[in-house]
C-alpha positions in Angstrom: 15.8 -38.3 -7.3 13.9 -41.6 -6.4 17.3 -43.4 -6.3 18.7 -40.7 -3.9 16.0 -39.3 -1.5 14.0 -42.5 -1.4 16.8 -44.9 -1.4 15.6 -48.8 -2.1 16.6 -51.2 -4.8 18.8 -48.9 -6.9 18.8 -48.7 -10.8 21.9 -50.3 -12.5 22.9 -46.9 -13.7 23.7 -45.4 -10.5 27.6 -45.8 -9.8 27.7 -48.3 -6.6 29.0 -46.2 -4.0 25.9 -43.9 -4.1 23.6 -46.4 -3.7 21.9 -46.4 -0.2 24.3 -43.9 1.2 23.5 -41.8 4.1 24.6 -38.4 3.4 24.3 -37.2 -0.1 25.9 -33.7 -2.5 24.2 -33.9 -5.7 26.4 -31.1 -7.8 25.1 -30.3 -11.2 27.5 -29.0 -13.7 25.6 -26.9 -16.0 26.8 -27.7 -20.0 29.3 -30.8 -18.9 28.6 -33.4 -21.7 30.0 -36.5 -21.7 32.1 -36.5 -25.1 33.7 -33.3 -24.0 34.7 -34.6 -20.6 35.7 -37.7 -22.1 38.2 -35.7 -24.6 39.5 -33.5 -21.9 40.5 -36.4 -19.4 43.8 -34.8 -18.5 42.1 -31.6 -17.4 39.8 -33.2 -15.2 41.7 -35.2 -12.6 39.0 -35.5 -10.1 36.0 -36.6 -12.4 38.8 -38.6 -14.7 39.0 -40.8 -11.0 35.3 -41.3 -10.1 32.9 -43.8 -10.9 30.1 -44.0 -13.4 29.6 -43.5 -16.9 27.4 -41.8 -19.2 23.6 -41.3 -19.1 21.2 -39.9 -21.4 19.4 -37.1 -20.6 16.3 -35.6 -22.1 14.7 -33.8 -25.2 15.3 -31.0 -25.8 18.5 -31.1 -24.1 18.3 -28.0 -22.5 18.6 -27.0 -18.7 15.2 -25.6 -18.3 13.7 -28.5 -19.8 16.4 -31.0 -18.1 16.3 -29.0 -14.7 12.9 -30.1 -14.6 12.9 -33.6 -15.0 16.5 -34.0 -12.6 14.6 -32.4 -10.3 11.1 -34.1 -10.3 12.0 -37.0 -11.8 9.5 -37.0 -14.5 9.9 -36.6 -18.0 8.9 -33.4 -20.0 6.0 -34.6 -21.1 4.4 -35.1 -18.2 6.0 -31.7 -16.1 5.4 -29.8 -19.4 8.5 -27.6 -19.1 9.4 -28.7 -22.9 12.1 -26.4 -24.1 14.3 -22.8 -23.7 11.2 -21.0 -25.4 7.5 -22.2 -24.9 4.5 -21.4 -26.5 1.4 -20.6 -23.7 -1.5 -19.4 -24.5 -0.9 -17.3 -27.5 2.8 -16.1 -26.3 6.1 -17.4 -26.4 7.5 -17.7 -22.8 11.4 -18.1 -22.1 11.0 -20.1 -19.5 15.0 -19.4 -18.1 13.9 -15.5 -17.5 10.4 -15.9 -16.9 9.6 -13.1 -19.5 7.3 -12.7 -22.7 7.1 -10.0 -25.6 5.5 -7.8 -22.9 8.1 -8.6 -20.1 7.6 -10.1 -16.5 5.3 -12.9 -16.8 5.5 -14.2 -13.4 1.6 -13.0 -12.6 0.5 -13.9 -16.1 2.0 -17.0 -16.4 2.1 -18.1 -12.8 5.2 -21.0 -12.3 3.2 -23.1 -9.8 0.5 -23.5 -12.6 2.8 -24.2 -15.5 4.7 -26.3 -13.6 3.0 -29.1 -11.5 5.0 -31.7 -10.7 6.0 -31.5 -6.7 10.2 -31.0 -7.0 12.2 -33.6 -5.4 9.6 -35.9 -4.7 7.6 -33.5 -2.1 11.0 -33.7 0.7 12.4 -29.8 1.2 16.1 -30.8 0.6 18.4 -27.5 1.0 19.7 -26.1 -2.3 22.3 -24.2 -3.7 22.4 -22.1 -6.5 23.0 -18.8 -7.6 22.0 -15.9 -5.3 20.3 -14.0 -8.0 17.8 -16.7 -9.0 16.2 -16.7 -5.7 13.0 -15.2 -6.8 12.6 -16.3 -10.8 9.7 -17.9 -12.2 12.0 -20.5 -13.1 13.1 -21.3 -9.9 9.5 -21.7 -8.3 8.5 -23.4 -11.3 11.4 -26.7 -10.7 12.5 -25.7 -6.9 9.2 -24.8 -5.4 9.5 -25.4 -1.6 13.0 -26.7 -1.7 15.4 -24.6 1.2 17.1 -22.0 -0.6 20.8 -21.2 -0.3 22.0 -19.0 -2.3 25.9 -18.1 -3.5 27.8 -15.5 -5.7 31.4 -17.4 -6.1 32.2 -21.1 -6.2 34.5 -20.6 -3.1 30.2 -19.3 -1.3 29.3 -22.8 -2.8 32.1 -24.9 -1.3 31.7 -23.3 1.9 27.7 -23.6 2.1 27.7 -27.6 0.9 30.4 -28.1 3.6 28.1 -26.3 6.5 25.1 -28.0 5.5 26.5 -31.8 5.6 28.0 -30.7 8.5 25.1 -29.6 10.3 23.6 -32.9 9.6 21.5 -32.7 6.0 21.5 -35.9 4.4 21.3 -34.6 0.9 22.4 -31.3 -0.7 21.7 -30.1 -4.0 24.3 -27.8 -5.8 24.1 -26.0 -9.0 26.7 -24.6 -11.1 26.1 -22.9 -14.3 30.0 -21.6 -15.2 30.7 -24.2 -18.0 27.8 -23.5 -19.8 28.0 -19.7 -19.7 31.4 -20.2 -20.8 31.2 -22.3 -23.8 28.0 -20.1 -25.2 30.2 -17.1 -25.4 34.2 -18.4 -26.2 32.7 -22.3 -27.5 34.6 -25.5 -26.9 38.1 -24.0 -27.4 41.0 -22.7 -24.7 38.3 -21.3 -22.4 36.1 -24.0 -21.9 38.9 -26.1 -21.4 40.2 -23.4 -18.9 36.7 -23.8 -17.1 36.3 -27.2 -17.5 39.4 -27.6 -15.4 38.4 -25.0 -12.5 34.8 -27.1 -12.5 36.5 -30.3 -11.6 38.7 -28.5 -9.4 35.6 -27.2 -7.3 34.6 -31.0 -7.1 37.5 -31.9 -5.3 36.8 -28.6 -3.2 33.6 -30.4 -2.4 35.1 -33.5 -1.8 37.7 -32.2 0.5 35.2 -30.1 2.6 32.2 -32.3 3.2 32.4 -34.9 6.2 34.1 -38.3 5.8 31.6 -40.9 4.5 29.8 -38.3 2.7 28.9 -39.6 -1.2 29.6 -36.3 -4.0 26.9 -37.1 -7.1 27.9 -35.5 -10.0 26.0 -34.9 -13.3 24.8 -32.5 -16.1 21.6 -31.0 -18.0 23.4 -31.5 -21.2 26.4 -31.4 -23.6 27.7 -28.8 -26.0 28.8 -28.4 -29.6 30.2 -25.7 -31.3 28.4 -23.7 -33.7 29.8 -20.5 -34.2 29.2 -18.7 -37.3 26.9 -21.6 -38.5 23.6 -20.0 -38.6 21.0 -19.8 -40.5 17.6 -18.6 -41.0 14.5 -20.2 -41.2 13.9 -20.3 -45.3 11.3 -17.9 -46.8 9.4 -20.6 -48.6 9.1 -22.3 -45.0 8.2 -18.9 -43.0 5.2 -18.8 -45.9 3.6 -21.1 -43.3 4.4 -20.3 -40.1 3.1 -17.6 -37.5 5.2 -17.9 -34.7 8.8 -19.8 -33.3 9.3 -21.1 -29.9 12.0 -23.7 -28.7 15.9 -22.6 -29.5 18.7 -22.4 -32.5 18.9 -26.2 -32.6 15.5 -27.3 -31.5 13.4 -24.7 -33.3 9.6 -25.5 -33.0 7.8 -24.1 -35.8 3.9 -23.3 -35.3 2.1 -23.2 -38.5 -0.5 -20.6 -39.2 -4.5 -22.4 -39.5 -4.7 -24.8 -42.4 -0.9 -24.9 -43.0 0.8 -27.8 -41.3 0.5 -29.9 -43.2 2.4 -27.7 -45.9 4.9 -26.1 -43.3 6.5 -29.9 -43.2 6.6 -30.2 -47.0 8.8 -27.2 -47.0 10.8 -27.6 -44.2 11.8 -31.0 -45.0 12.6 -30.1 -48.8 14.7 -26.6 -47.2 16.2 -27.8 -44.3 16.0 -32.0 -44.0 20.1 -31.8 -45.4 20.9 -30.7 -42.0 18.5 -31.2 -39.6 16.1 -34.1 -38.1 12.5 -32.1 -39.7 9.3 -33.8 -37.6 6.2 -33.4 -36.6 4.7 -33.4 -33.1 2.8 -36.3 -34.0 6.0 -37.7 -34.9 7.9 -36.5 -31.5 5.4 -37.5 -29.4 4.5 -40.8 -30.9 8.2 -41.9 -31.0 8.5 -41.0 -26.8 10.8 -38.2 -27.6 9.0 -36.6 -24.4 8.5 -39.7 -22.6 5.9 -42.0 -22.6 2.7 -39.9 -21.9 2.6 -36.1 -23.0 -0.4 -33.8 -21.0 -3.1 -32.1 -23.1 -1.2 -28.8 -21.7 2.5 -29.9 -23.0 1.1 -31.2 -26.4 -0.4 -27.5 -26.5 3.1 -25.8 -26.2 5.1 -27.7 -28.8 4.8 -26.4 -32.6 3.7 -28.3 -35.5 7.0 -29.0 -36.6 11.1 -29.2 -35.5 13.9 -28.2 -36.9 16.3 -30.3 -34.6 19.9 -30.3 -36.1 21.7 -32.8 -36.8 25.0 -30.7 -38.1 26.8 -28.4 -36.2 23.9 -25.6 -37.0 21.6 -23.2 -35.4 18.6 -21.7 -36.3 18.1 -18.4 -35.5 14.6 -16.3 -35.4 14.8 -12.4 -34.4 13.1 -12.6 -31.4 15.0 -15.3 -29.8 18.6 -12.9 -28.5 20.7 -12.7 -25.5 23.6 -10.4 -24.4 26.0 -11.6 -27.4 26.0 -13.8 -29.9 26.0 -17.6 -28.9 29.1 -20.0 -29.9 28.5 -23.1 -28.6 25.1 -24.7 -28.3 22.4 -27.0 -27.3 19.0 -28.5 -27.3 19.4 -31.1 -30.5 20.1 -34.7 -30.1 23.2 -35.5 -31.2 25.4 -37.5 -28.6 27.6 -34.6 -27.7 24.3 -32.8 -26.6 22.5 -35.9 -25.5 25.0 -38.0 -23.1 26.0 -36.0 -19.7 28.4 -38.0 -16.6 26.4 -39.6 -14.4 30.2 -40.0 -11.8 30.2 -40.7 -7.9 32.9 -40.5 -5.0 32.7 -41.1 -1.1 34.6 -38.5 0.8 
C-alpha cells in the first residue's frame, strides 16, 4: 500500500511499470497462488504477458489474515487478525463471518477494536467487492472508512473499476473471491482450471475498460493445494491436553487446558510431527512467523501449539464446518500456499 498510495522510492519487488504511476487498479484474485498459475500458463494469456514475479505473502496464509496486512500494510502480528478462526476472550471467533458459538458477534466483538490498524494508510480509496459484504464485521475490521462499491457479477466489477478511473480516482481496489470458492469445493482439477481461465479473462476486461495510461496491479492472499479426502483428526492422546481449537484444517492452533502445554507439544509432535510442522507460540513468534513484533492482544489469540501441515493434509475439529466439505485448502506454509503473483500492466 505504501508503494502504491504514497508513491516514493519503490521496493525492488514492485514490477517497474507500477512504480510512481498516476492512476492505479489493484485487483486481488482471491486463492491465485503462484505455482498454480505458473502450471496453468496456457490458460492464462493475460497474466502469462504481464510483469512481475512471485511474492510471499503471510502466515497463516489465509485471506482474513492476508486481507489484513494487503490492506494496512502491517504484518499480523501487529494488526492481530492472525488466522480463519481466533481465539478472543474465552470464544473462538471466525473472523470471515463475524460469528461465535452464540452467533453475531459484531456488538460483542466490535471489528474497530479487534482490528486497529487504519486500512490503506488512513486515504479513503473506493473499493470493490462483493455487494453482500457491505456490512460484515470483517469488512469494518480491514476496510474501515474505505468508499464502498459493491457488485454481484464480474461483468458489475468491470463496469464499476472502469467508471471510477474514469471519473478521475487515482487508485481502485478490486476484490474477487471466485477462484478460491471454486477450488474449496471441486479442488485444483478441470474447474479451477475452468475459473482460472475466466479470472484472467476479467483482467483483460479490466485492462480493456480502464483509461489509457492506467497501471492494472494484480495479486493474491494465497495459494491452494488439494486435500481432498485427506483428513484427519486431531489424536485422542493429543486432545487429553487441549480445551479448545482455533485457526483452520492446515494451521490448527491448539490451546492447551492450565498446566498442560508443555505436555500438549510432547504429544502432538510424537502423533502428528510425520506430517506436519508441530510448534509452539514461543517458537512462531520467536522465529517472525508473524512479523517482527506481536501485540500483547495477538499473542493472546494464538494457541499453545500448531499443527501446520507440511503434506497435503487437513486437520479437522467439529466445530470448525461450512456449507460442504472443503477440497482444496489453505493456511500452511508450503510454497503452493505461501507464494502469490505480484504481475503489472499499463493500459
Amino acid at each position: 500500500m505504501t508503494a502504491l498510495l504514497e508513491p516514493g522510492e519503490a521496493p525492488d519487488w514492485m514490477p517497474a511499470v507500477a512504480r510512481g504511476a498516476r492512476r492505479v487498479v489493484l485487483l486481488l484474485l482471491d486463492g491465485v497462488g503462484w505455482e498454480q498459475l505458473g502450471a496453468r500458463r496456457h490458460l492464462t494469456p493475460t497474466m502469462a504477458a504481464m510483469a512481475g514475479g512471485p511474492l510471499a505473502t503471510v502466515l497463516p496464509t489465509t485471506t482474513a489474515t492476508a486481507l489484513t496486512s494487503l490492506t494496512t500494510g502491517c504484518p499480523p502480528g501487529e494488526h492481530g487478525l492472525v488466522g480463519y478462526r481466533m481465539h478472543v476472550h474465552g470464544e473462538i471467533l471466525n473472523v470471515l463471518r463475524w460469528t461465535t458459538a452464540t452467533g453475531d458477534a459484531r456488538h460483542s466483538i466490535p471489528a474497530l477494536k479487534a482490528q486497529q490498524q487504519a486500512p490503506f494508510l488512513g486515504h479513503r480509496p473506493p473499493v470493490i467487492t462483493r455487494t453482500e459484504f457491505r456490512r460484515t464485521g470483517f469488512t469494518a475490521a480491514h476496510l474501515d472508512t474505505a468508499r464502498f462499491t459493491g457488485y454481484r457479477l464480474p461483468s458489475t466489477l468491470v463496469t464499476e473499476v472502469g467508471r471510477l478511473c474514469r471519473a478521475g480516482e487515482p487508485f481502485v481496489y478490486a476484490y474477487y473471491e471466485g477462484v478460491d470458492k471454486v477450488s474449496h469445493e471441486y479442488g485444483l482439477g478441470d474447474h479451477f482450471d475452468a475459473e482460472l481461465a475466466a479470472a484472467d479473462r476479467l483482467v483483460a476486461d479490466v485492462l480493456a475498460v480502464v483509461p489509457a495510461g492506467t497501471v492494472v496491479v494484480v495479486t493474491a492472499d494465497h495459494g491452494q493445494v488439494h486435500v481432498g479426502a485427506d483428513v484427519h483428526p486431531v489424536h485422542d492422546e493429543v486432545l487429553a491436553h487441549v480445551a479448545l481449537q482455533s485457526g483452520e484444517g492446515r494451521f490448527r492452533w491448539l490451546h492447551a487446558r492450565p498446566g498442560r502445554a508443555s505436555a500438549l507439544l510432547d504429544a502432538a509432535v510424537a502423533k502428528h510431527g510425520h506430517h506436519a510442522w508441530v510448534v509452539s507460540r514461543d517458537e512462531t513468534v520467536d522465529g517472525g512467523w508473524f512479523g517482527p513484533r506481536v501485540s500483547a492482544e495477538a499473542s493472546a489469540r494464538l494457541g499453545d501449539v500448531a499443527l501446520v501441515a507440511r503434506a497435503d493434509v487437513a486437520f479437522v475439529e467439529p466445530t470448525d464446518t461450512g456449507p460442504y466439505d472443503l477440497v482444496g485448502r489453505h493456511g500452511s506454509a508450503t510454497a503452493a500456499e505461501l507464494y502469490v503473483p505480484l504481475l503489472a500492466a499499463s493500459a
